[in-house]
C-alpha positions in Angstrom: 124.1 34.6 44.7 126.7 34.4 42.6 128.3 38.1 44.4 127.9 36.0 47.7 130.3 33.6 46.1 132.6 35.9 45.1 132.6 37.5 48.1 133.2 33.9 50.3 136.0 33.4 47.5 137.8 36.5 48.0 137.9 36.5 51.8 139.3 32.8 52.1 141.7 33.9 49.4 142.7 36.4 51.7 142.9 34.6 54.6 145.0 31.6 52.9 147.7 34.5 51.9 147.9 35.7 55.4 147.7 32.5 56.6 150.9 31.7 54.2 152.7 34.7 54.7 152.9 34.0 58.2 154.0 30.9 58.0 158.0 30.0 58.4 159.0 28.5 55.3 159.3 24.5 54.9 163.2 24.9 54.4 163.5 26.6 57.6 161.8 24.0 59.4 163.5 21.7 57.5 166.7 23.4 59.1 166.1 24.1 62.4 164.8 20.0 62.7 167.8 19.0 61.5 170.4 20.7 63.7 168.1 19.5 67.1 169.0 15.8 66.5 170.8 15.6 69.5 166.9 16.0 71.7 166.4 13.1 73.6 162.5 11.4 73.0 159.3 11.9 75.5 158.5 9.5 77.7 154.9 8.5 76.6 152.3 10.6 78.4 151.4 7.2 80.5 155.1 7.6 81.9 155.2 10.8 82.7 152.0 10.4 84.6 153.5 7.7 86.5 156.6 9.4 87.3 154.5 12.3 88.6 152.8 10.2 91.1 155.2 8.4 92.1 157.2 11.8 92.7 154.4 13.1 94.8 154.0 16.1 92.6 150.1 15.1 91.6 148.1 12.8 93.5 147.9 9.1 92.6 144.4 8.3 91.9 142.3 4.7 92.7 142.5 3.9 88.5 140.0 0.6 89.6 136.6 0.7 87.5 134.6 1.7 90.5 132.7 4.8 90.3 132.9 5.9 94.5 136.4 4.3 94.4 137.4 2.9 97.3 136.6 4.0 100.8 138.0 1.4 103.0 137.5 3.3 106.3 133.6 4.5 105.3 134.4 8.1 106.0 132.6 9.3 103.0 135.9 10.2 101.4 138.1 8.0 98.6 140.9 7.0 100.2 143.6 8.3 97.1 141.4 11.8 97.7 141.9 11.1 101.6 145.7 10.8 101.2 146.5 14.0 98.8 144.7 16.1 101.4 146.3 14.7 103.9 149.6 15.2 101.6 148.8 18.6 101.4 148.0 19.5 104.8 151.2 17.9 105.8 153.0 20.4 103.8 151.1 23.5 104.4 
């Protein structure tokens, strides 16, 4: 038992140095943050999302708390799902 131990000990010892050694050094970071001040913030993901569908770049999705969504027409087909194939089709 106490070999096992030693063993487990050893290996996450070894693991933690490579692991380390790897690693760039705080300072570095430290540096290389420091001269990047001029990087403008992220929208929030929410945004970005929105600015994606409105773009037309990903489909905008029925967000309402239906599971089917909504299928005013009753072909059997959401009508958000209905539009981005029709989007794509359009552009094919």
């Amino acid at each position: 038992m106490k070999g096992l131990f030693k063993l487990k000990s050893v290996v996450a010892l070894c693991v933690l140095a490579a692991l380390t050694a790897c690693h760039p050094s705080v300072d570095s970071m430290s540096a290389s943050f420091a001269s990047s001040d001029a990087v403008a913030p992220q929208p929030a993901l929410r945004e970005q999302i929105a600015q994606l569908e409105k773009s037309g770049q990903i489909p905008s999705l029925d967000r309402t708390n239906t599971l089917l969504g909504i299928d005013a027409n009753n072909n059997g087909v959401r009508d958000d799902i209905e539009a981005y194939i029709n989007s794509v089709e359009a552009r094919s």
